[in-house]
Gaussian input, Z-matrix of N, CA and C with variables (Angstrom, degrees):
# hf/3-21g

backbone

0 1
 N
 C     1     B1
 C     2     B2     1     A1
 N     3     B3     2     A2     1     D1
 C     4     B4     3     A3     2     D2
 C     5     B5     4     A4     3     D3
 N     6     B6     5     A5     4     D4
 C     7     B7     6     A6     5     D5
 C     8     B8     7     A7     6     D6
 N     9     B9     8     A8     7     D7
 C    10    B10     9     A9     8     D8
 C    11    B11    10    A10     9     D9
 N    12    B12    11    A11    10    D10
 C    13    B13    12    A12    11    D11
 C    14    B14    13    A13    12    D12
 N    15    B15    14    A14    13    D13
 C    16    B16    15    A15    14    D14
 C    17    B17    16    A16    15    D15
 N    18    B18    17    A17    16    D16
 C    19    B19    18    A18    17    D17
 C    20    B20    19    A19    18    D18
 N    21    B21    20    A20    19    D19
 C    22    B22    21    A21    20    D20
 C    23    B23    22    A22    21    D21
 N    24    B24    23    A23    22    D22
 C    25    B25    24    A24    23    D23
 C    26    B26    25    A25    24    D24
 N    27    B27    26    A26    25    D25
 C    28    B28    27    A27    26    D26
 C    29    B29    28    A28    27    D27
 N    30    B30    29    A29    28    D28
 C    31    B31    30    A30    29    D29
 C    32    B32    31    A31    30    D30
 N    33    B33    32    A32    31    D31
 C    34    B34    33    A33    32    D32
 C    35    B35    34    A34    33    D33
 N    36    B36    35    A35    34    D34
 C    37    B37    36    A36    35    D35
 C    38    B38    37    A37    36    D36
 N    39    B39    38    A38    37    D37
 C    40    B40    39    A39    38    D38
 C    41    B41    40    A40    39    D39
 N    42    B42    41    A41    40    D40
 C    43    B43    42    A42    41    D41
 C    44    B44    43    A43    42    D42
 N    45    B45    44    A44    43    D43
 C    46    B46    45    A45    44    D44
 C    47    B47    46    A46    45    D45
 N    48    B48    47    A47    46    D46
 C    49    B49    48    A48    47    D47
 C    50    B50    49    A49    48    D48
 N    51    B51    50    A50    49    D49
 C    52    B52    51    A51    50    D50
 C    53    B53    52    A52    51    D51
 N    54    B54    53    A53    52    D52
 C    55    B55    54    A54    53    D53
 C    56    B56    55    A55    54    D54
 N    57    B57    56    A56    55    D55
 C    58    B58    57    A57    56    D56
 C    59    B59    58    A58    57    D57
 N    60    B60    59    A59    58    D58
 C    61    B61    60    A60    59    D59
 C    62    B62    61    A61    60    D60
 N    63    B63    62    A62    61    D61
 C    64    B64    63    A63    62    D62
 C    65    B65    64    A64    63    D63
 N    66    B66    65    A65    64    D64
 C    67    B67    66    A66    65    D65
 C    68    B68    67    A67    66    D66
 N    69    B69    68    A68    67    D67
 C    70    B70    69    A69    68    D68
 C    71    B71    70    A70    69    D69
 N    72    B72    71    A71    70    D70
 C    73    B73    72    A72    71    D71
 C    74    B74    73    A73    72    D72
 N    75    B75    74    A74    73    D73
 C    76    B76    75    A75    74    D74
 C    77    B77    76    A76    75    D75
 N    78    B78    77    A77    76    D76
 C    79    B79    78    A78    77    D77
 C    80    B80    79    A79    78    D78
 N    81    B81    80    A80    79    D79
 C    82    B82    81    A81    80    D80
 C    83    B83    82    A82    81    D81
 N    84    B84    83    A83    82    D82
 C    85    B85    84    A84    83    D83
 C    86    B86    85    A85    84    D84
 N    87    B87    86    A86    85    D85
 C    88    B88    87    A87    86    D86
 C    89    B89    88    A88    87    D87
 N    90    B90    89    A89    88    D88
 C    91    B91    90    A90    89    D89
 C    92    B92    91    A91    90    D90
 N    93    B93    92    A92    91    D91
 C    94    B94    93    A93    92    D92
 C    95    B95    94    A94    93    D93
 N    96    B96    95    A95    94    D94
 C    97    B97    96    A96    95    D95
 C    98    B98    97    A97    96    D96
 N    99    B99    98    A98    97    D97
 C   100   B100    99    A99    98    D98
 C   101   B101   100   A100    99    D99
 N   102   B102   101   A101   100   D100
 C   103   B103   102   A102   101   D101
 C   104   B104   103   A103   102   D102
 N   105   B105   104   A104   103   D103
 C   106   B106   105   A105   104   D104
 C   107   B107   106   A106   105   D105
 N   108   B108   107   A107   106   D106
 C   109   B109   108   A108   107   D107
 C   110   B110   109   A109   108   D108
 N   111   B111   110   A110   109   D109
 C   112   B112   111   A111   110   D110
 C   113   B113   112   A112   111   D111
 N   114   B114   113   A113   112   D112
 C   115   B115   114   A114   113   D113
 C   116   B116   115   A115   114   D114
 N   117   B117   116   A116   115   D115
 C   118   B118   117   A117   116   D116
 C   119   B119   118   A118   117   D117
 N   120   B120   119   A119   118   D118
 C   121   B121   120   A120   119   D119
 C   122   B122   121   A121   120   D120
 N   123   B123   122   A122   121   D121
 C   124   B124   123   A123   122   D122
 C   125   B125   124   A124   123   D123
 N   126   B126   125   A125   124   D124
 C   127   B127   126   A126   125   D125
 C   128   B128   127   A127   126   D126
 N   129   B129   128   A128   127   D127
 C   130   B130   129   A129   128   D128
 C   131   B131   130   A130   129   D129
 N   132   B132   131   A131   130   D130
 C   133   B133   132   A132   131   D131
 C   134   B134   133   A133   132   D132
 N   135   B135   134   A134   133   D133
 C   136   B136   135   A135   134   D134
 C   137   B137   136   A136   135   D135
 N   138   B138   137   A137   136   D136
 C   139   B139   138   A138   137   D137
 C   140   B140   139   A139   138   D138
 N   141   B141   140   A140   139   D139
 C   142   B142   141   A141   140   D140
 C   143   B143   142   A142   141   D141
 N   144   B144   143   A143   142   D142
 C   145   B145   144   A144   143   D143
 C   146   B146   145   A145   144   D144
 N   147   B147   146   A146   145   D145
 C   148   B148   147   A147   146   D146
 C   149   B149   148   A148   147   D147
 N   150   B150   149   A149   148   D148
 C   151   B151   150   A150   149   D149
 C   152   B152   151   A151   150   D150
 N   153   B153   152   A152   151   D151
 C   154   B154   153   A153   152   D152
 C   155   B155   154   A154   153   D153
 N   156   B156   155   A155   154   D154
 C   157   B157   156   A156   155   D155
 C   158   B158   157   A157   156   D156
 N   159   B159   158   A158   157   D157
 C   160   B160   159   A159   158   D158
 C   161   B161   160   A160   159   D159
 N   162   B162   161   A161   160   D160
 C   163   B163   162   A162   161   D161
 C   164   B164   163   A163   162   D162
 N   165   B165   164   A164   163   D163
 C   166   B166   165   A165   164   D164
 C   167   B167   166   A166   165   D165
 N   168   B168   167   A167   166   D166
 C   169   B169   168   A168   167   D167
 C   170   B170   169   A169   168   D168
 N   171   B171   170   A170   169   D169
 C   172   B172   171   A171   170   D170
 C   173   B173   172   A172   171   D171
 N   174   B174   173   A173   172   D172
 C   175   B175   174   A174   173   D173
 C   176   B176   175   A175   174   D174
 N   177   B177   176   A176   175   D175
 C   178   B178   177   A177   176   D176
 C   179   B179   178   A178   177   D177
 N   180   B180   179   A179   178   D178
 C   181   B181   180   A180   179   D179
 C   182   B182   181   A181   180   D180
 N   183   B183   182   A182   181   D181
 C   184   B184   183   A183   182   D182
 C   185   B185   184   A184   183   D183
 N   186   B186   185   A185   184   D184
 C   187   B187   186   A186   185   D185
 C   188   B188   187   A187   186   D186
 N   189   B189   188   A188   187   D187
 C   190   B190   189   A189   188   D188
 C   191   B191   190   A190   189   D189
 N   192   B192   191   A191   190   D190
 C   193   B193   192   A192   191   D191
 C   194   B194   193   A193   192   D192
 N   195   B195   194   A194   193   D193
 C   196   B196   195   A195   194   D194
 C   197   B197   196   A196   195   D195
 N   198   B198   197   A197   196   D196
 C   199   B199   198   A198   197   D197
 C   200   B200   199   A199   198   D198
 N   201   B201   200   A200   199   D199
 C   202   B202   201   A201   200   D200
 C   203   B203   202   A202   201   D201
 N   204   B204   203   A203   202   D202
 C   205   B205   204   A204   203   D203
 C   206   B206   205   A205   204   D204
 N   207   B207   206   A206   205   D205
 C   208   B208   207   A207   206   D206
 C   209   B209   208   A208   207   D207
 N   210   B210   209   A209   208   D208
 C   211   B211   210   A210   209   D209
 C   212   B212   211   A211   210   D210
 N   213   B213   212   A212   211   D211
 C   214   B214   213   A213   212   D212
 C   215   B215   214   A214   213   D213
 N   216   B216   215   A215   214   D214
 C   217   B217   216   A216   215   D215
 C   218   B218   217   A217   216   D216
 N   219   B219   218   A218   217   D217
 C   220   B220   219   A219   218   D218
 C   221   B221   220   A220   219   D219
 N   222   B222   221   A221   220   D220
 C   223   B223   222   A222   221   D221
 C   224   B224   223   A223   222   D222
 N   225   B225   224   A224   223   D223
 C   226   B226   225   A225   224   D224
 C   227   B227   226   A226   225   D225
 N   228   B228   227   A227   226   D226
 C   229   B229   228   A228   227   D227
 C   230   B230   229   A229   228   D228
 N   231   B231   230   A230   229   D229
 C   232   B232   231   A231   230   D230
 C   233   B233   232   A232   231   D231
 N   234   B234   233   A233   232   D232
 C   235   B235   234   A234   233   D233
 C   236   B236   235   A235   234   D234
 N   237   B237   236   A236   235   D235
 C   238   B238   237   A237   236   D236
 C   239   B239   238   A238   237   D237
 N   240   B240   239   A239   238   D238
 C   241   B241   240   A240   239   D239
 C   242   B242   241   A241   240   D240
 N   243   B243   242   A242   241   D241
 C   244   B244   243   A243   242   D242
 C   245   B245   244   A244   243   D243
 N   246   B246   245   A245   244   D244
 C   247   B247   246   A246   245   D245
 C   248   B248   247   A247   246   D246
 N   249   B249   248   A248   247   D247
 C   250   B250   249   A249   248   D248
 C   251   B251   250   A250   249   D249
 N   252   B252   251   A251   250   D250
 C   253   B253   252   A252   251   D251
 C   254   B254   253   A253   252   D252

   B1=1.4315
   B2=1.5299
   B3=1.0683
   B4=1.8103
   B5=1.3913
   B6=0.9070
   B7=1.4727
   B8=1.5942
   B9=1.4126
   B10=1.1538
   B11=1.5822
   B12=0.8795
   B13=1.5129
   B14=1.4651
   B15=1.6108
   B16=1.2202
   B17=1.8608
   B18=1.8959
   B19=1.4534
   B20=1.3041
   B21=1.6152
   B22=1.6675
   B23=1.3891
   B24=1.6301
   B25=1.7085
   B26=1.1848
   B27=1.6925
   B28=1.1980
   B29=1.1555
   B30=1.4933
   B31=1.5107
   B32=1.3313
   B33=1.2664
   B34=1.5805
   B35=1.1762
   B36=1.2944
   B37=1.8911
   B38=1.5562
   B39=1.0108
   B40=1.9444
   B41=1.4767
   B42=1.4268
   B43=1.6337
   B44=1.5126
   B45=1.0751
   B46=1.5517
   B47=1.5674
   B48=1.4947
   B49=1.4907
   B50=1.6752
   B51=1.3012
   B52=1.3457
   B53=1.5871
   B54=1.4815
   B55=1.5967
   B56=1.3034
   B57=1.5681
   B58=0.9973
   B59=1.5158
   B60=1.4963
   B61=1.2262
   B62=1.7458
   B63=1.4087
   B64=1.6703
   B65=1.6429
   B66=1.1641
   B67=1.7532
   B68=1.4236
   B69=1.0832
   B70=2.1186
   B71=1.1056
   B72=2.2486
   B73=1.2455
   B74=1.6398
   B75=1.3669
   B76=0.9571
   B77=1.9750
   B78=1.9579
   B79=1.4362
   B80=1.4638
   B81=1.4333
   B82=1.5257
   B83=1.3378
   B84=1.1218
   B85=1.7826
   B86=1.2063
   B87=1.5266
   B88=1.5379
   B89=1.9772
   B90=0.9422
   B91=1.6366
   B92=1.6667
   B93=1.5123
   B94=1.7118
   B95=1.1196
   B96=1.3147
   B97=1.5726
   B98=1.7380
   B99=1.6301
   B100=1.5282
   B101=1.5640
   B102=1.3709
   B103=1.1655
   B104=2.4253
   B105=1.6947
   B106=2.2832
   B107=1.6517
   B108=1.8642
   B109=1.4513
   B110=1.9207
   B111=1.4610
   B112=1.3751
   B113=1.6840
   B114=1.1850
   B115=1.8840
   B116=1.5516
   B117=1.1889
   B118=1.5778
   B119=2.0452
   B120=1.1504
   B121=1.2773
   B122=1.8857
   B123=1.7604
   B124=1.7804
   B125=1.9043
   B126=1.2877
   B127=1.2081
   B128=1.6275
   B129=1.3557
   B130=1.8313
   B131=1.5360
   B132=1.0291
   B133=1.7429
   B134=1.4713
   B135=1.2967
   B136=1.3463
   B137=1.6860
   B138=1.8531
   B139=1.7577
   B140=1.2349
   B141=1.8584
   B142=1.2107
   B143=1.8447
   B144=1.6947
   B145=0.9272
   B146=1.7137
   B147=1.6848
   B148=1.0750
   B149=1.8936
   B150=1.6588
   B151=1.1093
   B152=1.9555
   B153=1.3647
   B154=1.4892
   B155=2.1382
   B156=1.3264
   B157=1.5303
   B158=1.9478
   B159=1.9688
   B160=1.7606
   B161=1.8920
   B162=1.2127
   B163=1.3207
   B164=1.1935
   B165=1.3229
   B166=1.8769
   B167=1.1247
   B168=1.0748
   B169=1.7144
   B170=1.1712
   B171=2.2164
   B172=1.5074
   B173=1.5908
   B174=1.8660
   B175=1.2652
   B176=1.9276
   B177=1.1085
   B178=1.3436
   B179=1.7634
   B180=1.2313
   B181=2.0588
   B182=1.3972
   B183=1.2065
   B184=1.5064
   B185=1.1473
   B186=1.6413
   B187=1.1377
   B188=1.4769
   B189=1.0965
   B190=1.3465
   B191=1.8714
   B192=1.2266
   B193=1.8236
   B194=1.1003
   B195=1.3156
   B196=1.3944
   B197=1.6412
   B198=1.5365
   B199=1.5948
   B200=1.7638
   B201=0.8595
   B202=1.8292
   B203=1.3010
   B204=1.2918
   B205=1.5787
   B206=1.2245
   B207=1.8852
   B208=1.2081
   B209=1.2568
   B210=1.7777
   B211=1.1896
   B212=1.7893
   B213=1.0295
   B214=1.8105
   B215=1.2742
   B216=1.4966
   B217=1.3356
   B218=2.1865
   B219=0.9942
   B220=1.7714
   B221=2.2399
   B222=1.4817
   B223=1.7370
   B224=1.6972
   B225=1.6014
   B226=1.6245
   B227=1.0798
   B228=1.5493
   B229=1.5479
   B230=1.2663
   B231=1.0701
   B232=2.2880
   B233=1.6543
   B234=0.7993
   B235=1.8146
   B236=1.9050
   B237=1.7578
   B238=1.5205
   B239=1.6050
   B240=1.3891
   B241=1.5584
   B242=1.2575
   B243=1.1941
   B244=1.5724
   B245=1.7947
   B246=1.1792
   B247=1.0783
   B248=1.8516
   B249=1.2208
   B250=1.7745
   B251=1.5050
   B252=1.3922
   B253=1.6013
   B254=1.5380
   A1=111.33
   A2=111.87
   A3=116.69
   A4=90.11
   A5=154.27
   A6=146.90
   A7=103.03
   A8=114.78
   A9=113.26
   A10=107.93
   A11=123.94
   A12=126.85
   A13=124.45
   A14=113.53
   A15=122.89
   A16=126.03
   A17=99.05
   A18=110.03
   A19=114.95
   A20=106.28
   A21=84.67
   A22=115.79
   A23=121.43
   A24=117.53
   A25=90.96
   A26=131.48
   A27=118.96
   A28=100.57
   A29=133.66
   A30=119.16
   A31=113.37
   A32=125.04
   A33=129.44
   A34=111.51
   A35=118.00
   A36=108.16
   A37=111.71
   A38=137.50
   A39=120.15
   A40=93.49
   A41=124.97
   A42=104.95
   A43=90.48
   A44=135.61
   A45=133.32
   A46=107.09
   A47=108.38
   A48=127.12
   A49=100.67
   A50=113.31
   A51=116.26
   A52=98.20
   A53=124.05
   A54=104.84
   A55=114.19
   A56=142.15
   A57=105.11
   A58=152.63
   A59=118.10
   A60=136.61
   A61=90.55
   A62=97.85
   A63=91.44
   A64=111.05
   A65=128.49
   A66=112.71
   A67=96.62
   A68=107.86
   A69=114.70
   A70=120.72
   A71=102.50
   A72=123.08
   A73=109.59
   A74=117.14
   A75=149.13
   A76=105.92
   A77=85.80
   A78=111.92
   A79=129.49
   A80=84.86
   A81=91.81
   A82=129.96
   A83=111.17
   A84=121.84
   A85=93.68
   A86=124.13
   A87=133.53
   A88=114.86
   A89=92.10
   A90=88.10
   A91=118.14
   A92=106.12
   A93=115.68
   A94=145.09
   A95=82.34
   A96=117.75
   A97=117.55
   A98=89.43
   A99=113.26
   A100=111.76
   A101=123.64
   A102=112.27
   A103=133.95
   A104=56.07
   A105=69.26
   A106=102.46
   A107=114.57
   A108=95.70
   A109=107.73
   A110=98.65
   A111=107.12
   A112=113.48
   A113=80.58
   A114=99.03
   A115=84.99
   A116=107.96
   A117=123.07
   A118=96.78
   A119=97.89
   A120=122.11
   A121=95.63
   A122=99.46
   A123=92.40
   A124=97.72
   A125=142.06
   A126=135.11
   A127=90.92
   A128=104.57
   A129=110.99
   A130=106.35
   A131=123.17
   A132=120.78
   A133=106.01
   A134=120.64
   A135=136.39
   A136=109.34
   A137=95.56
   A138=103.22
   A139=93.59
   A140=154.15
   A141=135.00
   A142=97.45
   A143=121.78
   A144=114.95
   A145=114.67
   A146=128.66
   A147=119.18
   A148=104.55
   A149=120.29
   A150=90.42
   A151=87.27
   A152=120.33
   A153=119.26
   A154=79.18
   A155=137.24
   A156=133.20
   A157=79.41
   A158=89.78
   A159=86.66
   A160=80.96
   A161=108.11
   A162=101.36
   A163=132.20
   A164=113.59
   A165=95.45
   A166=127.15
   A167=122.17
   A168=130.55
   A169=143.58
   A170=90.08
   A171=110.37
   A172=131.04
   A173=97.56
   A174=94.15
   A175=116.32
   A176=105.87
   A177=109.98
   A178=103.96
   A179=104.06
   A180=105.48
   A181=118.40
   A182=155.20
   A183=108.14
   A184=148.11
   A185=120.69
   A186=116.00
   A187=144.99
   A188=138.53
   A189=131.03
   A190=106.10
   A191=125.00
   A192=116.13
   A193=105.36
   A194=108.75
   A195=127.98
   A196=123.89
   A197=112.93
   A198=113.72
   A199=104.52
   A200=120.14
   A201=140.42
   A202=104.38
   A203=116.87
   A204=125.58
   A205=112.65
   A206=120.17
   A207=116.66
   A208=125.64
   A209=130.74
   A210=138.46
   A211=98.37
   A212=91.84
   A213=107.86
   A214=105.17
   A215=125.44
   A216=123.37
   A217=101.43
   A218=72.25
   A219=108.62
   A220=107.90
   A221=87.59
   A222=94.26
   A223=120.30
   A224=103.88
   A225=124.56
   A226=109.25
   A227=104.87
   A228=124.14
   A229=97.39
   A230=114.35
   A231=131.95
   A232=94.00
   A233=115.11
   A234=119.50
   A235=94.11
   A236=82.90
   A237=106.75
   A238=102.52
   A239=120.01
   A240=141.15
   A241=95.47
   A242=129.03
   A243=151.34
   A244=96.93
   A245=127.03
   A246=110.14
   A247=129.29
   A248=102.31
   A249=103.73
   A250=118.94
   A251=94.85
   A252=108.50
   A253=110.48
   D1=-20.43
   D2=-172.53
   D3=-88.30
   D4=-33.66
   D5=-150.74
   D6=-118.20
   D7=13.87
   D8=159.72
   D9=-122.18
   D10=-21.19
   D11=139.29
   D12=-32.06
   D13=-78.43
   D14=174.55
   D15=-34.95
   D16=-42.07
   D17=173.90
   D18=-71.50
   D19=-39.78
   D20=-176.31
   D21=-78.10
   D22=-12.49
   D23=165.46
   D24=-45.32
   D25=-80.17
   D26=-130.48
   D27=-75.79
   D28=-17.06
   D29=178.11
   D30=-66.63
   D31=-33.04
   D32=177.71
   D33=-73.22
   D34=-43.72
   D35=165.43
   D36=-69.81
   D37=-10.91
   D38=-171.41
   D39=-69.44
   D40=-41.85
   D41=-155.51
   D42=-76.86
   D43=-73.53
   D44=-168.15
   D45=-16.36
   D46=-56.03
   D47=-158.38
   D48=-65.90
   D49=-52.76
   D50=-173.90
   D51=-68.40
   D52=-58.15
   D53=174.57
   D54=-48.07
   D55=-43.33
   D56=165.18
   D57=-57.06
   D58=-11.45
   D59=-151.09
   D60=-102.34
   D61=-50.88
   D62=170.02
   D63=-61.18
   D64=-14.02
   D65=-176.37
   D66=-92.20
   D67=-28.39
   D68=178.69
   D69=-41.41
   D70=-45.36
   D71=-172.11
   D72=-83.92
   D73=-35.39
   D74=176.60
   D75=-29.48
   D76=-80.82
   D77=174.48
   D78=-49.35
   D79=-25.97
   D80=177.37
   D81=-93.52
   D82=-42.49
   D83=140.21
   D84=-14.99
   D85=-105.76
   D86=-160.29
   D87=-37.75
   D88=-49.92
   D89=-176.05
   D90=-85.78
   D91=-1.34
   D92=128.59
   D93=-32.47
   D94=-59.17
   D95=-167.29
   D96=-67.59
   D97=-50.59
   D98=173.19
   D99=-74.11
   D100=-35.38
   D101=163.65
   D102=-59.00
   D103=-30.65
   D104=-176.22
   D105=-82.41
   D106=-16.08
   D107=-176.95
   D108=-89.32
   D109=-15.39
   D110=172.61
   D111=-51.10
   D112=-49.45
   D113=-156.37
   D114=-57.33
   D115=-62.36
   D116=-166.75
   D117=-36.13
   D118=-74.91
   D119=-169.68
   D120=-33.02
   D121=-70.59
   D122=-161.58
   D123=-56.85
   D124=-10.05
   D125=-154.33
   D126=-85.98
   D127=-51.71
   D128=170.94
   D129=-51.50
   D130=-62.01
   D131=-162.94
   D132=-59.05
   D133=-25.14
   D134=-177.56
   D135=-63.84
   D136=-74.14
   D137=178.98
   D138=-53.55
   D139=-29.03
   D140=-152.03
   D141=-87.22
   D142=-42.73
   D143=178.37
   D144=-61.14
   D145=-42.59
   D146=-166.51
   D147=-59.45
   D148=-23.75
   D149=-154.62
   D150=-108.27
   D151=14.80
   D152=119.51
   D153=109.95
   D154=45.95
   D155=-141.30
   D156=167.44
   D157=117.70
   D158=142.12
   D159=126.14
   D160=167.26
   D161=165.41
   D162=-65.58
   D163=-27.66
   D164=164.79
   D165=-61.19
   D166=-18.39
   D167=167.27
   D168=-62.59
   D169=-8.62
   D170=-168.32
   D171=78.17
   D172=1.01
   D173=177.46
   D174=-84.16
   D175=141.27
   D176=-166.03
   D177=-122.52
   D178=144.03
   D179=166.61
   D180=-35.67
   D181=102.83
   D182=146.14
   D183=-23.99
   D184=131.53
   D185=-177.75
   D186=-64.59
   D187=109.05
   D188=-141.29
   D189=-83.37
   D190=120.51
   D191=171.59
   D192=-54.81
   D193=126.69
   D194=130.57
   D195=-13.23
   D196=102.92
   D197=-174.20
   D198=-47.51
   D199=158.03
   D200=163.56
   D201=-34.43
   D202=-55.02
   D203=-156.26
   D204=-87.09
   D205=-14.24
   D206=170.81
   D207=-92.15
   D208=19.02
   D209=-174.82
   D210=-126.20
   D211=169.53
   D212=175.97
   D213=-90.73
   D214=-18.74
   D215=-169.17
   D216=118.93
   D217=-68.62
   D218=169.52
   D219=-28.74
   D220=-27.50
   D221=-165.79
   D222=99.39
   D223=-13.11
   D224=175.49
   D225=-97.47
   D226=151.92
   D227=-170.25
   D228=-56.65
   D229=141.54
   D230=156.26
   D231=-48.07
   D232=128.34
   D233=147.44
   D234=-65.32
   D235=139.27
   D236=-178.20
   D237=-62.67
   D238=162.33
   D239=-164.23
   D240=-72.97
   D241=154.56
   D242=-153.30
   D243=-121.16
   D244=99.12
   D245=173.03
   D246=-82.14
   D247=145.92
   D248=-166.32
   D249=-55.37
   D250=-38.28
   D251=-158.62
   D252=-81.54

């Protein structure tokens, strides 16, 4: 009777145990992953600063105005169009 006890513990723990082991493998994959796109990433921001061009450099778009029709005049958004129908 004890050793049919003991089996069905361990049968009720394998699935838990193995789902966990797959999220272990899982997690770790990903924060791999995120580590090699980092690396990747600062290695780019780097060649972009040496050759002095790119966002690490701080270069940014100009900012584009705001068309006429999207302000009140005021510097505030237009309230959206009123439809007729």
């Amino acid at each position: 009777m004890d050793r049919e006890w003991l089996l069905a513990a361990a049968a009720a723990l394998a699935a838990p145990t193995g789902v966990a082991v797959l999220f272990t493998i899982a997690m770790r994959a990903v924060l791999r992953a995120d580590k090699t796109e980092r690396a990747a990433l600062a290695q780019i921001e780097r060649e972009e600063r040496e050759k002095g061009w790119g966002r690490a450099a701080g270069a940014t778009a100009p900012a584009s105005p705001a068309p006429e029709s999207a302000t009140d005049g005021a510097g505030r958004p237009a309230p959206p169009p009123v439809d007729s129908d």
